[in-house]
C-alpha positions in Angstrom: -20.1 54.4 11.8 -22.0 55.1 15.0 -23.0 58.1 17.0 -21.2 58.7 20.1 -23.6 57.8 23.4 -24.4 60.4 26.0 -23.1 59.8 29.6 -24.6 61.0 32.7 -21.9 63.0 34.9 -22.9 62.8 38.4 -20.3 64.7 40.9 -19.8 63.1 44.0 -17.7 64.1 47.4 -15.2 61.4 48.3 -14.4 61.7 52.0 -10.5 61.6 53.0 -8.2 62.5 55.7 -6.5 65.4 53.9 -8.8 66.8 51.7 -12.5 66.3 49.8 -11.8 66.4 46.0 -14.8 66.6 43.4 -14.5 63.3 41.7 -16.4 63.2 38.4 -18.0 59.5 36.9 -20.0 58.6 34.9 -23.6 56.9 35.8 -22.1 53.4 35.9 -19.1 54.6 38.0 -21.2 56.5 40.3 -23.2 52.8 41.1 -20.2 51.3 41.0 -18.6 53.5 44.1 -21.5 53.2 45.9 -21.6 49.8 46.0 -18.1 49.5 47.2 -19.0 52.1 49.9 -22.2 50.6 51.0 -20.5 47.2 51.4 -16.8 47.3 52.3 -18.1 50.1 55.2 -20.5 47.5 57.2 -17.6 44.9 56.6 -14.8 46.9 58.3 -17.3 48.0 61.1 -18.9 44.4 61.8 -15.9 43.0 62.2 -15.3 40.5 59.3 -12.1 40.4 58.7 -9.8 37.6 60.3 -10.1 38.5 64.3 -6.5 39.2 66.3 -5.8 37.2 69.2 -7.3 38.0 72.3 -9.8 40.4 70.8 -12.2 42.6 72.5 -15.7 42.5 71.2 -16.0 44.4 68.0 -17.4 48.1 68.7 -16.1 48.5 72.3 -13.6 50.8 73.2 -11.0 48.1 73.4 -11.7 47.0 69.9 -11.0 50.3 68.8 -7.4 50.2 70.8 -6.9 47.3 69.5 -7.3 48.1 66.1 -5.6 51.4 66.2 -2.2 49.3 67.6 -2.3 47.0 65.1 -2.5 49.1 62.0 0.6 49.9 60.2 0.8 52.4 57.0 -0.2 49.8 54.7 -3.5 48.8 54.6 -4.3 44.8 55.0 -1.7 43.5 55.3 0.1 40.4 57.1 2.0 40.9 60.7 5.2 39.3 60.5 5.3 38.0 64.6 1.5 37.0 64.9 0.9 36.4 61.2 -2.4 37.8 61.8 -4.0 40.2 58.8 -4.3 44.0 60.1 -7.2 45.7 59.9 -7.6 48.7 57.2 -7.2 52.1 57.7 -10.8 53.4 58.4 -9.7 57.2 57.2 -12.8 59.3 58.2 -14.6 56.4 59.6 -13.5 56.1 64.1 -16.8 54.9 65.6 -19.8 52.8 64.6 -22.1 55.5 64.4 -19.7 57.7 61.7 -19.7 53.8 59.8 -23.2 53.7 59.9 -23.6 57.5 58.7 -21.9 56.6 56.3 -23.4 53.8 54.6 -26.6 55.8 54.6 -25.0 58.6 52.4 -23.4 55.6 50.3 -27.2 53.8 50.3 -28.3 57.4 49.1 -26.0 57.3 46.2 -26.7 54.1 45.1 -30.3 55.2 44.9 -29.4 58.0 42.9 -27.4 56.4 40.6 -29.6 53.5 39.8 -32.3 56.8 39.4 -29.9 58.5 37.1 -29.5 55.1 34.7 -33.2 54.1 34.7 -33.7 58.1 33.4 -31.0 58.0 31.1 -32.5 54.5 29.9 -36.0 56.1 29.5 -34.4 59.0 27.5 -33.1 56.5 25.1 -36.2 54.7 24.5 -37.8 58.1 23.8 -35.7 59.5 21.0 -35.8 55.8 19.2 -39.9 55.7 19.5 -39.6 59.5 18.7 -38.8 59.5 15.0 -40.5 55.3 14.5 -43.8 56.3 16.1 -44.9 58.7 13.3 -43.8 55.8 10.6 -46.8 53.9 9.5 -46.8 50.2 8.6 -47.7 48.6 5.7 -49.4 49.5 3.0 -51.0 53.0 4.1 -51.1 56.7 4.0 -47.6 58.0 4.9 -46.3 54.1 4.9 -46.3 52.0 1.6 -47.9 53.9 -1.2 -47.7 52.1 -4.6 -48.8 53.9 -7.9 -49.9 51.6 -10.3 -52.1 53.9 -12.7 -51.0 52.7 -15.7 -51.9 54.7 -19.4 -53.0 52.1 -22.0 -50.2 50.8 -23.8 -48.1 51.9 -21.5 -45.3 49.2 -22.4 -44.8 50.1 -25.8 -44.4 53.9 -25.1 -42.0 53.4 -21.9 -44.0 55.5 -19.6 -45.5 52.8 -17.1 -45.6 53.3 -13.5 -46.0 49.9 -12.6 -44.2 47.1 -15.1 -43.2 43.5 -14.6 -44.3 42.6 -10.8 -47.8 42.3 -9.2 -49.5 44.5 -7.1 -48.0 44.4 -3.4 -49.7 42.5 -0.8 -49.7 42.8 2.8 -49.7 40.2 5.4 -50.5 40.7 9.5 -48.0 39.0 11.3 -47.5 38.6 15.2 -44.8 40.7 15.3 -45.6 43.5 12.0 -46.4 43.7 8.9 -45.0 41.7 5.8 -45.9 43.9 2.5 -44.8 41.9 -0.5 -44.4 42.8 -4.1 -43.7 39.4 -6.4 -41.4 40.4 -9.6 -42.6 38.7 -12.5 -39.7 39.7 -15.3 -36.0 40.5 -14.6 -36.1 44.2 -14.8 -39.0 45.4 -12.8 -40.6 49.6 -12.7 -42.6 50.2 -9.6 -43.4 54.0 -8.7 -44.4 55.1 -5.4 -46.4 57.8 -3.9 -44.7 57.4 -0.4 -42.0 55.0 0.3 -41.8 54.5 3.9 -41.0 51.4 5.8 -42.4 51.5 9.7 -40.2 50.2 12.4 -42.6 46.9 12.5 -42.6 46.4 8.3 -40.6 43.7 6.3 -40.8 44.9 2.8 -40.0 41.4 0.9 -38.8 41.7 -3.0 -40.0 38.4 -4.3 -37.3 37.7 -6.9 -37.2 34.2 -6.3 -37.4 33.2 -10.2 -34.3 34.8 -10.6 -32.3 32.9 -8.6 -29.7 31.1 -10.7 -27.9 27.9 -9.4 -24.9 29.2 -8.3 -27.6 31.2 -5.3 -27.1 34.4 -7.4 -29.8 36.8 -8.6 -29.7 39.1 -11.0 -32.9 40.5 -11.1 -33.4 44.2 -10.8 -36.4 46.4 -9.4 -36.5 50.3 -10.4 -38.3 51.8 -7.3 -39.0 55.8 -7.9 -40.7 57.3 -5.5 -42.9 60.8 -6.4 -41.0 63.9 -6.8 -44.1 66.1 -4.8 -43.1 63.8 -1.5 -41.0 63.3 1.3 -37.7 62.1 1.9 -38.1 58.1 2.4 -38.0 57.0 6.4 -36.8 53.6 6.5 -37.0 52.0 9.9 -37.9 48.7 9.2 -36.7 45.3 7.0 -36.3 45.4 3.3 -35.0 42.0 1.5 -34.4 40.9 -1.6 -32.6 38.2 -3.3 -31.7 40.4 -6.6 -31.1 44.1 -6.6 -32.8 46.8 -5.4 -32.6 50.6 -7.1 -34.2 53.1 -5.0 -34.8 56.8 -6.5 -35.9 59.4 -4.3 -35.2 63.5 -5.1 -36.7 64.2 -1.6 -33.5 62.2 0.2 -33.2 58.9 1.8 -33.3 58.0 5.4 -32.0 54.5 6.8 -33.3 55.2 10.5 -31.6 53.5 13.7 -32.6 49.9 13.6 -33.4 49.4 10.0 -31.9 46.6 7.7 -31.1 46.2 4.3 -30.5 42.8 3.2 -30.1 42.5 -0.6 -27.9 41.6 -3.7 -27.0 45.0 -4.3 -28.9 48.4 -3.9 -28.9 51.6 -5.1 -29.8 54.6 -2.6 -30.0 58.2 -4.5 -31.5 61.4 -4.5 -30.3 61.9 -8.3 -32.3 60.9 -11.3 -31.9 57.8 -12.4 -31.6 57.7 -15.8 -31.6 61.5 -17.9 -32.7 62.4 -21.2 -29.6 63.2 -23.8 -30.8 67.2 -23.2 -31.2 67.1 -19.8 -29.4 69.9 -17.7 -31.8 69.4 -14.7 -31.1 67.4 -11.4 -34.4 67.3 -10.4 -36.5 66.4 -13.7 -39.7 66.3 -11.4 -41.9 63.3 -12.7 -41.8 64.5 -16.1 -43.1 62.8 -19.2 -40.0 63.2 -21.0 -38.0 61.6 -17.7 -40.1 58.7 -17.4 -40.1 57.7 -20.8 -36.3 57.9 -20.8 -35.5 56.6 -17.6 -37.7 53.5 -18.6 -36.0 52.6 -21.6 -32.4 53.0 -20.8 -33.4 51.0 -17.5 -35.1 48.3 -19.8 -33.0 48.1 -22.7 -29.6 48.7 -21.6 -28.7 49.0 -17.8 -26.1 50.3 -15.8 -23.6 48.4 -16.9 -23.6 49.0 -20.1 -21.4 50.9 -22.8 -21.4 52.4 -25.9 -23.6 54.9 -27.9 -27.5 55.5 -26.4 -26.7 52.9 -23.8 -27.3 53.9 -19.8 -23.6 54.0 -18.9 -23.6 57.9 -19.9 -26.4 59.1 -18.1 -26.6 57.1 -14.9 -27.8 59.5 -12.1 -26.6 62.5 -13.8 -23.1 61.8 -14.5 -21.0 61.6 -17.8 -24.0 62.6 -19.9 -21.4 65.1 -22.0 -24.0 68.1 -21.1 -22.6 71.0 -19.1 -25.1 71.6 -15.9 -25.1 74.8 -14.2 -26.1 76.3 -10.8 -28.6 78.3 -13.2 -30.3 75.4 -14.3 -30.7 73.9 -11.2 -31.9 77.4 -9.8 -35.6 78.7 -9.1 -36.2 82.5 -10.0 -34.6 83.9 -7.1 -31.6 82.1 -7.3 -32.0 79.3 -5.0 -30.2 76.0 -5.7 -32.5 73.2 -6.4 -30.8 70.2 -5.8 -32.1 66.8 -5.0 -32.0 66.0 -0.8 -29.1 63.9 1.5 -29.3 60.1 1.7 -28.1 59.3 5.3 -27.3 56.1 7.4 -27.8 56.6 11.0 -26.4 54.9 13.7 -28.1 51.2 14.2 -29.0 50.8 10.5 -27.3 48.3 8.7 -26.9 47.6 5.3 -26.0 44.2 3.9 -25.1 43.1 0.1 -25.2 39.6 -0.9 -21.6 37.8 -2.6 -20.5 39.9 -5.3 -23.2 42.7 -4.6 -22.7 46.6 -4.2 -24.1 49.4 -2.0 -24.2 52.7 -3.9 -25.2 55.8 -2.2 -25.3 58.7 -4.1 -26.6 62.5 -3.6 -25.3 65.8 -3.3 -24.8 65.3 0.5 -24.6 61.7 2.0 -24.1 61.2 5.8 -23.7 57.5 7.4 -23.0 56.8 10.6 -24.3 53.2 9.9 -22.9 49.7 9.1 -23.1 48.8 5.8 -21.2 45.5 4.0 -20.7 44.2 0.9 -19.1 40.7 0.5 -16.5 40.6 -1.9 -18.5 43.5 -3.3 -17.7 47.2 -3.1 -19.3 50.2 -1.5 -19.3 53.6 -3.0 
């Protein structure tokens, strides 16, 4: 689950004694040749290969006689009457000063390959910082947004924003940002005017009291996030030791280097929970939707059956209503459907013993690594 890499092609001419073919490598290949060129070359010119009896000095036109009587069609090997190693077919290469030549061309490839690589490195470093730059951290304006205007009695009419977990803290750290939220009750509601998670922000679930003897947790938090904002960039950490359900009509990005470590979590664009009458997929932040979504989350759950439980309206499905393309139309036609939840390359997802992943939406893409330990994925 991984997006393929982009190579450099360099082309580069590779002498011979018949011919000049086109050769085309890749950056590292391109390094690698010159290297080969720029160091075998000066080796078979300087003269350090085993020396044959009675040689001239290296460079001087008896060398070269030498050398050319002593070659045979294959290149280094032994002579069976001296047992003396022959020197390699130079091809191209008969003087010092065509040797030398040619280590400077080879020099000059090396230095363009090693110019090609640091580019192609510097490319790379752009398009990560490109979409984590304009990710804020922490608890700010376009980062961590938390609602938690709640109505008076808010509890007894299942329409709270903010139920069962504190306010969420933030702490500066060396290396970024650690925003907490601390769950106080085993099904939490938090609702969020932005939900965005900056390349340098841990966002820590503190679920701690729900952690049973066994190390399992089965404490849930209901995140929403506002229907009026954008699609959730997640580029950071988000942990928790229970579950994690996160709601978002505008879509759901795991950017390149995030991680997920949790129980189990819930990634969708589709509502929640829906009223019995609902035909809608995107129910906005309506009255009727919140009060609904609250009390099937709180009362019942996902996995549970039977009449007026959750199990027949979980985002969308099996609610026994027929939905049409007309109800999920504006006046002119145009679908209205909740956003894509993607997983891009570099993110990875991880579910604790017995956990899931569930990604849902209309569209979902992932090109990410997500597990689940003796879990499942859907």
């Amino acid at each position: 689950m991984s997006h393929h890499s982009r190579k450099l092609l360099s082309t580069v001419e590779v002498a011979s004694v018949e011919a000049a073919p086109v050769v085309h490598l890749s950056a590292q290949g391109y390094l690698r040749l010159a290297v080969m060129r720029a160091l075998c070359l000066p080796m078979l010119a300087g003269g350090l290969f085993p020396a044959i009896s009675d040689a001239a000095p290296v460079g001087s036109a008896a060398w070269f006689a030498q050398a050319k009587a002593t070659q045979t069609p294959a290149s280094a090997t032994t002579s069976p009457v001296s047992g003396s190693p022959s020197l390699p077919v130079l091809g191209a290469v008969a003087t010092p000063q065509q040797a030398q030549a040619q280590t400077q061309r080879s020099m000059a490839d090396l230095n363009r390959a090693m110019t090609a690589i640091l580019q192609a490195q510097a490319a790379q470093r752009a398009a990560q910082q490109s979409g984590v730059n304009n990710i804020v951290n922490g608890l700010a304006a376009g980062g961590l947004q938390a609602n938690t205007n709640n109505s008076a009695n808010c509890a007894s009419a299942y329409n709270c924003l903010w139920q069962n977990a504190d306010a969420p803290t933030q702490t500066q750290l060396a290396d970024g940002v650690l925003v907490t939220v601390k769950q106080t009750a085993k099904k939490a509601i938090l609702n969020w005017d932005s939900f965005n998670v900056g390349a340098q922000t841990t966002l820590n679930f503190d679920q701690s009291q729900g952690t049973q003897k066994d190390g399992l947790n089965d404490w849930v938090a209901l995140n929403r996030v506002n229907a009026s904002a954008s699609p959730s960039q997640i580029f950071g950490k988000i942990k928790a030791d229970g579950s994690i359900y996160l709601i978002n009509p505008n879509g759901i990005i795991f950017g390149a280097g995030s991680q997920v470590n949790v129980h189990s979590l819930i990634a969708s664009s589709l509502p929640m929970y829906l009223p019995d009458a609902a035909k809608s997929l995107t129910p906005k932040s309506s009255e009727a939707y919140l009060k609904a979504s609250n009390q099937l989350f709180l009362e019942t759950g996902i996995n549970s059956v039977g009449p007026n439980t959750a199990n027949g309206n979980l985002l969308g499905l099996g609610s026994g209503h027929t939905i049409t393309a007309a109800d999920n139309s504006d006046a002119q036609g145009n679908l209205l459907l909740p956003q894509k939840v993607e997983v891009q390359a570099g993110a990875t997802i991880n579910t604790n013993k017995l956990g899931f992943a569930l990604l849902a939406a209309p569209e979902v893409h992932n090109a990410g690594t997500i597990a689940a330990v003796d879990g499942q994925i859907v």
